[in-house]
N, C-alpha and C positions, 0 to 999 in steps of 0.2 A: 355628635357624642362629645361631651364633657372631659375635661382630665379628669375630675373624677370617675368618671364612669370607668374611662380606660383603665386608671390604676386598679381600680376594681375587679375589672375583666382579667386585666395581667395576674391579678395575686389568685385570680379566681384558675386559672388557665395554669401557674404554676403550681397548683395542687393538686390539680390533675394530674399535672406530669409528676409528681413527688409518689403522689400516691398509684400508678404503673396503671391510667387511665389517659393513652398519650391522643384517644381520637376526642373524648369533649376537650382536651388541651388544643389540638391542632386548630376547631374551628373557633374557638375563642380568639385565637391569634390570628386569625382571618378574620374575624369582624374587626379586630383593632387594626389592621393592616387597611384594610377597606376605608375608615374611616380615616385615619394617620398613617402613612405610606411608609413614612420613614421612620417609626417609631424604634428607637433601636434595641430597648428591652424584647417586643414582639419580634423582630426580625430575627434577635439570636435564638429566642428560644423553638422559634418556628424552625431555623436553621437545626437546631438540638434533634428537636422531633424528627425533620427530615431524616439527618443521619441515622438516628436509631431506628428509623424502619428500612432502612437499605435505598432511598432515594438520593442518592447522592449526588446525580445532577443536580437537582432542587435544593440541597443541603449548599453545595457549594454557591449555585447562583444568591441565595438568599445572606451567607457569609462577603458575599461580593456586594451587595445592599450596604450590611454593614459596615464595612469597611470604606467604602463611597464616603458612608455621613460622617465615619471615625476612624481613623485610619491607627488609630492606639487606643482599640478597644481591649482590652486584653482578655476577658472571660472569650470573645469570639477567636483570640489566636488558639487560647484554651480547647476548645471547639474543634476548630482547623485542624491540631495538632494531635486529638483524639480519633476526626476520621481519618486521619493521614497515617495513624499508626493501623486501624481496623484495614486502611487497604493496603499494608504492606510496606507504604511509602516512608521509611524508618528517619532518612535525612530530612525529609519534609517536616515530617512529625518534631525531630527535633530542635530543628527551627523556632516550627512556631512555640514549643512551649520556651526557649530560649528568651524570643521575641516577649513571652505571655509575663515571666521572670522580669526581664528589664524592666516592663510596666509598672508591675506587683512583685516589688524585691521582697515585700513580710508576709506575701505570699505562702505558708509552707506546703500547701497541695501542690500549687505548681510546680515549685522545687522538686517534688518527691515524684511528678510524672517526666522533669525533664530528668530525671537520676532513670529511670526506666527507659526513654526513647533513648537516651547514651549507652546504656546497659545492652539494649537492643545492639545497638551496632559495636559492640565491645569494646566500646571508649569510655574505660574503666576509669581511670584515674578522675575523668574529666565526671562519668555518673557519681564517683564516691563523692567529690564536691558536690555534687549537686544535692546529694542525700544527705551529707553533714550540713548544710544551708536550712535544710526543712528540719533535721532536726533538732537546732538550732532554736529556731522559731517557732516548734512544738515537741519536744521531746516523748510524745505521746505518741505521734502518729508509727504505728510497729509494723506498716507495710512498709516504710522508709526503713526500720534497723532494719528488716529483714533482708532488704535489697541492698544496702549498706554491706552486710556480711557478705553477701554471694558477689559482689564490686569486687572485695577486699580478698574470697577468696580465690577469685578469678584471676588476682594479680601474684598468687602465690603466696602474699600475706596470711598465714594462715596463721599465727596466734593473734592477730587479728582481727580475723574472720571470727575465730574463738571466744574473745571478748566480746564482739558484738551480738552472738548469739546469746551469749551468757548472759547479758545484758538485758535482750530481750524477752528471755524467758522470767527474769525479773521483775516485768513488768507485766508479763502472762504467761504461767508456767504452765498453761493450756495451748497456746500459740498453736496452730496448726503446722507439721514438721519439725517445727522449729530442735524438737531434742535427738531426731531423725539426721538434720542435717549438723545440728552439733556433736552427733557423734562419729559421723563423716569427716567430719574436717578434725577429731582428735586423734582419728584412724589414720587419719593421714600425716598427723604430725607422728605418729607411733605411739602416742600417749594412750596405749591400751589400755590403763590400769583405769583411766579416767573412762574412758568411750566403753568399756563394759555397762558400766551404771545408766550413761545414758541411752546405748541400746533400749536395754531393758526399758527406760521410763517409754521408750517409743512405743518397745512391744506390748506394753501397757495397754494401751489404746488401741493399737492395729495388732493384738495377736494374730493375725492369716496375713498378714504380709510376709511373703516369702523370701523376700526380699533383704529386710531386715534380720531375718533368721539366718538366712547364709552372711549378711555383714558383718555381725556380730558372731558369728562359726568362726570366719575367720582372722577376726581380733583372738579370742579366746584359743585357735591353732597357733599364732604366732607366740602366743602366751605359753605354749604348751602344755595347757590345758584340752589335751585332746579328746577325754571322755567327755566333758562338758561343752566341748564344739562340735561333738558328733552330734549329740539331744539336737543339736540346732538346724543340724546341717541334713539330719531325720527329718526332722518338721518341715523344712522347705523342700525335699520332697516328698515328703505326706499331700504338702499345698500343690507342688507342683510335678504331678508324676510322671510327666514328660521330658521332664530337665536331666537330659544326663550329665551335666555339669552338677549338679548339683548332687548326684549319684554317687559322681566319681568322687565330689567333695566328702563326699561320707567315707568313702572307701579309704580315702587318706587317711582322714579322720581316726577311725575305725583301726587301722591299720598300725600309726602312731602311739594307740593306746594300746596294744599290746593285746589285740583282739581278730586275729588274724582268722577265724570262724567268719565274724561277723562281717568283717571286710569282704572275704570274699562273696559273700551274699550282696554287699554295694556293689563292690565291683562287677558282677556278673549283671546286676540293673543297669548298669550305666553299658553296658558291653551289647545288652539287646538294645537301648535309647541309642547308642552310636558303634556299631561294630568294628568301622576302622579307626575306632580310637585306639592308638599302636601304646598311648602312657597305661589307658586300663587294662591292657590284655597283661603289657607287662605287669604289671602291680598286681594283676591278679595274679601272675603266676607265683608273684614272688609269696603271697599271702597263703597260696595255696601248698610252698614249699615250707612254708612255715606251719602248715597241720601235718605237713608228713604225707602231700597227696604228689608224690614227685613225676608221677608218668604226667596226670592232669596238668602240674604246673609246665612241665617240659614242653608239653603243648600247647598251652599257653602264649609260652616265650615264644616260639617256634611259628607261632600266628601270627604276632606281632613281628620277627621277623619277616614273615613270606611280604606282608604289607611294607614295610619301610626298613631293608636289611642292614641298615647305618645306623638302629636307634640302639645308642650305648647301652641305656640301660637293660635293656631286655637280654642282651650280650652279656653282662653281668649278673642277671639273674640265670640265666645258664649256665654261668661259671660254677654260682652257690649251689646248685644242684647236684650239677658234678659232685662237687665237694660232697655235699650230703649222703653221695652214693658214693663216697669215696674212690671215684675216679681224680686223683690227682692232677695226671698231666690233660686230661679233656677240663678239667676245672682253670687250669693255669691258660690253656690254648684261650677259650670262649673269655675269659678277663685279657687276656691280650688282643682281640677282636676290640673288645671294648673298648680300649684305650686307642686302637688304631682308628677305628670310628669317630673318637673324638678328643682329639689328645688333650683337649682341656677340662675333662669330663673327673675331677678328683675324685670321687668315689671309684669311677672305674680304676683308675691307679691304686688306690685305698685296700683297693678288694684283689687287684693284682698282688701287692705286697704280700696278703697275708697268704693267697696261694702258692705264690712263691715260697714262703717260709715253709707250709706244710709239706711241699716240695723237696726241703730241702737246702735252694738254692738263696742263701741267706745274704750275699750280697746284690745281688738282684732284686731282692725284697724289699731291704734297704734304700738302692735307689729309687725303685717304684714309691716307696713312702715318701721316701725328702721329696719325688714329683706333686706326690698326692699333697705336702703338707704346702708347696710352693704354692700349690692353686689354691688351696682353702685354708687357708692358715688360724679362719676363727673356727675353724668346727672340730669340737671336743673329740670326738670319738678319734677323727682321724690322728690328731693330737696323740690323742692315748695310745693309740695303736700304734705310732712312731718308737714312742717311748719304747717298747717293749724290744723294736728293733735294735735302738740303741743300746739297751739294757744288756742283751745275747747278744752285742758284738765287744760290748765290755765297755763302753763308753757312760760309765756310771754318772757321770755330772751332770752330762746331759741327759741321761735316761730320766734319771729321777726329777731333775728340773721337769720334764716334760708329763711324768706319772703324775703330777699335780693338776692335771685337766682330766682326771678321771670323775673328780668329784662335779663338773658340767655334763656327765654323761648320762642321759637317763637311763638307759640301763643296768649302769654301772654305780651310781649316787642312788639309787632308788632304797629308802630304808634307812639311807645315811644318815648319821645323825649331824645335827647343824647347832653348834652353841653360839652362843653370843660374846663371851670372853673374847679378847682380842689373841688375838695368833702370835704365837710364841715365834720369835725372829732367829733365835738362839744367843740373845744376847744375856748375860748373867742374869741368876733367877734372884737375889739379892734377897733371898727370904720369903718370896713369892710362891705360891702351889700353882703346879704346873699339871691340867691333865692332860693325858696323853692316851686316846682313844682306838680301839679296835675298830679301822672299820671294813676291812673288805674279810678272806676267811681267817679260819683256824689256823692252818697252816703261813700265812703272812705274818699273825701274831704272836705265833711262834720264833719265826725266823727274826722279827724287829725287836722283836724285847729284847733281844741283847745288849740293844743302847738305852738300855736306861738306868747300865750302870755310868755312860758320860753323859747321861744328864742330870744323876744325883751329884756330878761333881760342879756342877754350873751352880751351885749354892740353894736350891730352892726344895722344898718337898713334889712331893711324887704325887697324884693320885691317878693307879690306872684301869682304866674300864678297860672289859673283856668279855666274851662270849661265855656266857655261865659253863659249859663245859671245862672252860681249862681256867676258870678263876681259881679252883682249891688248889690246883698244880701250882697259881702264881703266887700265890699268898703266902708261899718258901722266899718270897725274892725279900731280900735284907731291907726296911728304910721305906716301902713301898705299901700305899693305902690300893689294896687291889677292890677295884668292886664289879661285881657282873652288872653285863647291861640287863637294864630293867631294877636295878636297885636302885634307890635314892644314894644321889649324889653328893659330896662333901663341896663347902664351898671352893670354889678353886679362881684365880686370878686371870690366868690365860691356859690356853688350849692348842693342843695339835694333836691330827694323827699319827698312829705309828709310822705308817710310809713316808713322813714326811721327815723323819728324823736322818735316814742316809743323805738328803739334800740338805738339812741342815747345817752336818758335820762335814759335807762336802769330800763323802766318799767317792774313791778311789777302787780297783783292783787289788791297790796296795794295802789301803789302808782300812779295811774290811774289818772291824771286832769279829776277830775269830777264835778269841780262847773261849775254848769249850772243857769242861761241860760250863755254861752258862744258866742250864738250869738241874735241879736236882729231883728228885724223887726222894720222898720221905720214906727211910732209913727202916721204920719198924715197918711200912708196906712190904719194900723190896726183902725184908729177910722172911717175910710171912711167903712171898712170892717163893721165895728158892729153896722154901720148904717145901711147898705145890710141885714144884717143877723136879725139885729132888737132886740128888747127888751123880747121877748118872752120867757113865762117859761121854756120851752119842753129843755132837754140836749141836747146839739147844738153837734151832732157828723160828724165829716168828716170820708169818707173811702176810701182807696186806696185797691183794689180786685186782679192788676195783674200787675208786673213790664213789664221790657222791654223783649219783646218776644224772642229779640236773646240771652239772657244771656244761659249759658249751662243748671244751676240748673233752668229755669223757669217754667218748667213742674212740679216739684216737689213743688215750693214756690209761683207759680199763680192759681187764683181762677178765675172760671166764677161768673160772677155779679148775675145770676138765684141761683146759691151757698152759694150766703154771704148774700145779701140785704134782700131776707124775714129772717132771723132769727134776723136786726137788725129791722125790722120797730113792733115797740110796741108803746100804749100809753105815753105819756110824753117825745119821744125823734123825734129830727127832724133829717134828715137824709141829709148831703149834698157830693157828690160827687167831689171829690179832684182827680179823676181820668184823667189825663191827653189824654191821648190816650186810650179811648174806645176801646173795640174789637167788630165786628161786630155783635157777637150774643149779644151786651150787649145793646145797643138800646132797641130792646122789651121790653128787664126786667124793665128796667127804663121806659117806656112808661105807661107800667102796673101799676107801683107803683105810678105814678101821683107825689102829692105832698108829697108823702111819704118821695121823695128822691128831692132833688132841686141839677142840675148840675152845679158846678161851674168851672169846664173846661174850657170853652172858654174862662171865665176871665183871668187864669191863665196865663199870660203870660212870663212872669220867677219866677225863685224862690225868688226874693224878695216880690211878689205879693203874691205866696203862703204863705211864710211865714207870710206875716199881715193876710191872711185868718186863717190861723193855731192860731195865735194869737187870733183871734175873737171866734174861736172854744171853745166849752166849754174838747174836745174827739174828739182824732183819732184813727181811730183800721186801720192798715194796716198790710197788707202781708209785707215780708222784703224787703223795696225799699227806697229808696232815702228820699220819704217824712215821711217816719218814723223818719229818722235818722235828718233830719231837723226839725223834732217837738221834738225829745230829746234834742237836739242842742240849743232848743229855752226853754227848760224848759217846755213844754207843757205836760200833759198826754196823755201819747200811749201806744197803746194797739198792741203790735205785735201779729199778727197771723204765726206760725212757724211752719215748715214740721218737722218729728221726729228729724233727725239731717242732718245740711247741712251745715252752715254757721261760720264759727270756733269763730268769736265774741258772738255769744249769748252761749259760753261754754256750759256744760251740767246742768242738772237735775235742770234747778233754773228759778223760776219765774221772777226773777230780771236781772237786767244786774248792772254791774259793771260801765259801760260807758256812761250809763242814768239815773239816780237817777229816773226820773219821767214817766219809761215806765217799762210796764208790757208785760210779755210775758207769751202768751199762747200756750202750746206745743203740739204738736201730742202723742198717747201715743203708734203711731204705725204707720209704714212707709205709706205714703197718704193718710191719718186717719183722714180728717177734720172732720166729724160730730160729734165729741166729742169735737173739740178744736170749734165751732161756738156756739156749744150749752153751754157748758160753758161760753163765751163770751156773748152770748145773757140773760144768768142767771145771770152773773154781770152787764150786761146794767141796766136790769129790776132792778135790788136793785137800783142804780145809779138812775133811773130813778122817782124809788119810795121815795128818799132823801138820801141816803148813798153815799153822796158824799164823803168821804173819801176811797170810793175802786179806782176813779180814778186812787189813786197813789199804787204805790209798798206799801209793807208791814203789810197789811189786809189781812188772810189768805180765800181762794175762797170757797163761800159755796160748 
């Protein structure tokens, strides 16, 4: 046979093998071999065939040929180094492509299979080289960026890794994975805002990967983006409905967004997918105490205890229960379970505080907080819920420093409004417009406008947003562009809220704006008022019995009307009704008492109206609501009726308040303990009634 013939045979024999016909390849290279023994082209590729059908005695003897006639063949280290990775042999493997390299340094294939056999044995540093070498030399080849990335992220390199994925989807923004694993490694740098997009471009492609559905659920939970991580964290188990991880991920989910129905419905899937999961029995209960299913929930907790009786949390979910069922001291006992369970457990302390305070026991509360705030010291709520401590113990600088992380609170920030002006420091306003915003209730916006006669003296204009109810009332304030929210806004330079102005003036106990009245009621209302109301002797008192029913505290700080109204109706006082929204059992009561009680409700139709009422009034006794704080506001006497402790502005153990010169407070001497604070009240009416007009105000000690 000819060299021609042979070369002939070869290129004939390698297109067989090209084209995945590897048995006419095999005997073509057996007639060349026949003919020329040592031919070294036939002997590697014969060797090739071997390995790829699994003969790898033959594979190797025939590499052993070659190597005989060329001992720096480098296509057969190539070879070598391929079946040495298919059988396992990792250091072998990466030898010879080592060995294949030195031969053929502009190589870039080889390069990019010894970056792989290094890869293999997690000699990272040494594969990244090996990959930058091939791409190098081919900046095309996108099995080397890819392996590149996953080198780089292997060594914790991960903006990195970052770049070379980005990289290579620049050059195929189809890559297989490729936007999968880039948004993996963004996830891991925390670059959430980034790794959402490229989720998604993944989910693109692989909508039923279930996989990506939960990766991306929990990018967008860490986001807090909770309704939009549930959708996801839904569909992974839609995909996969045996996952109770992925269940219970919903139930968080669910849970966080303020969907505590739905939750429970996850969490009860994830509860039959794994029953002694002790986080889901608890979470459910707590989801289920939040629809108001409290036996359910209690049993719940109680399950998850019998299973692992150490798990804090569920110990604090029985705490809140208690609470809900207004068992005080069983609510205080089950949080301090909790905290013994796990003394590093900040919530549990978090949730002890505030039982404690409901309690009562307000330096304990205290402590319990500063524990809660030592272990968590970035988490808003408990932050906030500090403040309040400090607040009712009278430690104003730092309460109010600390009421500044109310606006990180989702609960609490929800609805908040967010400008862009920069934040007023309190340094002189130099001619600047200053707004100064409403944002939590009625009753705070009451009580902080008082400073905004020291901040019309810091040189700058006013404009203040407020809750359309009590904007006509403000719009008496001298100097000040009042506008309700949802009006269009005047331009303004910088921005704060109300709450924020006691920290800026760097209040005190002491130094509290306390002349009142601070606000007024217009003049032709209040004589139109005490015309209505009339000349009559009797002590003209209004009452307010029950605030807004969705506040958290209003179980604790609202009275039924059958409750309050007979211990005030006595000779010489008239009784009139400032109660805006009735609750339906309070009809009767009021029916009953005829002219005992005269409703002035429907008049009321914002609080400027109230206000000239309140004016006309001679006494208001109210629960702690808004229109208390607008009859302080106005200078009037009032008579707060007060749960033991709840509210961090009426501080402790005092009759008085600091923030009203002309309001009295009557306290519980025991947590839900009204019939000692009405009867009290109704003993001072009665004196009042009988001529001792001067108990109206603060500073007359109570019989």
């Amino acid at each position: 046979m000819g060299a021609v013939s042979v070369e002939r045979l070869l290129i004939e024999a390698a297109d067989h093998y090209k084209a995945g016909r590897p048995e006419p390849a095999r005997v073509l290279c057996g007639d060349i071999l026949q003919a020329a023994p040592d031919h070294l082209p036939a002997l590697h590729l014969s060797a090739v065939l071997a390995f790829a059908d699994g003969r790898m005695a033959e594979g190797a003897e025939l590499l052993g040929r070659v190597f005989a006639c060329d001992p720096d063949h480098a296509p057969a280290y190539v070879t070598l180094g391929d079946a040495l990775a298919v059988k396992g042999e990792r250091d072998g493997a990466a030898d010879a492509f080592a060995r294949a390299a030195a031969l053929r340094p502009l190589d870039a294939s080889i390069h990019g299979k010894l970056g792989s056999a290094l890869l293999e044995l997690s000699r990272f540093t040494e594969a990244e080289a090996a990959y930058r070498q091939a791409l190098a030399l081919d900046p095309a080849l996108l099995g080397a960026r890819w392996n590149l990335a996953l080198a780089l992220s292997r060594q914790g390199r991960l903006a990195e890794a970052e770049a070379t994925y980005r990289a290579l989807l620049e050059w195929d923004p189809a890559y297989p994975e490729a936007w999968r694993a880039l948004a993996h490694v963004l996830a891991d740098q925390a670059k959430d805002e980034a790794a959402v997009p490229a989720y998604l471009h993944a989910l693109a492609t692989r909508p039923a990967d279930a996989g990506l559905h939960r990766s991306l659920g929990d990018v967008l939970y860490r986001q807090g983006a909770f309704a939009d991580a549930a959708i996801h964290y839904r569909r992974a188990c839609d995909l996969t409905p045996g996952d109770a991880d992925a269940a219970r991920l919903l139930g968080h989910a669910l849970h966080e967004a303020g969907r505590p129905a739905d939750a429970v419905e996850a969490y009860r899937r994830a509860a039959v997918l794994a029953p002694t999961d002790v986080v889901v029995l608890s979470n459910l209960g707590a989801c289920l105490c939040g629809i108001g299913q409290l036996d359910a929930a209690m049993a719940a907790c109680e399950h998850a205890l019998a299973l692992q009786p150490d798990h804090a949390p569920a110990h604090t979910n029985v705490g809140i229960i208690h609470d809900r069922r207004g068992e005080t001291g069983e609510s205080v006992a089950a949080h301090r379970r909790a905290v013994a369970a796990d003394p590093a457990y900040a919530k549990g302390h978090a949730n002890l505080a505030v039982a404690l305070r409901n309690a009562g026991d307000i330096d304990a509360a205290l402590a319990a907080s500063r524990q809660a705030v030592a272990l968590a010291p970035d988490n808003a709520v408990t932050r906030y819920n500090h403040a309040h401590f400090l607040l009712m113990c009278g430690d104003l600088a730092s309460g109010f420093a600390e009421h500044r992380w109310g606006r990180d609170c989702p609960d609490i920030c929800q609805g908040m409004q967010r400008f862009d002006a920069p934040e007023w420091q309190g340094e002189p306003l130099a001619g600047r417009t200053l707004l100064l915003f409403a944002e939590y209730g009625i009753g705070d916006a009451l009580q902080f406008v008082r400073y905004v006669e020291r901040v019309k003296a810091m040189g700058g204009s006013i404009v203040l947003q407020v809750q359309p109810a009590i904007a006509p009332l403000l719009r008496g304030l001298e100097g000040v562009t009042v506008v309700a929210r949802g009006e269009p806004l005047p331009r303004f330079d910088l921005q704060l809220p109300l709450m924020d102005l006691p920290h800026i003036f760097g209040t005190t106990l002491e130094t509290i704006p306390a002349d009142v009245p601070y606000l007024a009621a217009d003049p032709v209302k209040v004589a139109a008022w005490r015309n209505v109301l009339g000349r009559a002797p009797q002590v003209k008192v209004g009452v307010v019995w029950a605030g807004n029913p969705m506040h958290k505290g209003d179980r604790q700080r609202s009275l039924a009307a059958r409750d309050v109204l007979p211990h005030l109706v006595m000779p010489g006082v008239q009784l009139y009704s400032l109660q805006k929204e009735p609750r339906p059992d309070d009809a009767p009561v009021m029916a009953e008492l005829g002219r005992d009680i005269i409703d002035l409700g429907p008049l009321l139709k914002d609080f400027a109206e109230t206000a000239a009422a309140v004016a006309a009034l001679d006494l208001v006794i109210s629960v702690d609501t808004s229109v208390a704080h607008l009859s302080g506001a106005l200078g009037r006497p009032v008579w707060m009726l007060l749960p033991y402790a709840l509210d961090w502005r009426w501080l402790r153990d005092r009759a008085d308040t600091p923030w009203y010169p002309t309001m009295r407070l009557f306290r519980q001497n025991r947590p839900m303990a009204w019939d000692g604070v009405l009867a009290r009240a109704a003993a001072e009416l009665a004196r009042v009634a009988a001529g001792e007009r001067e108990l109206l105000l603060p500073g007359v000690p109570a019989s």
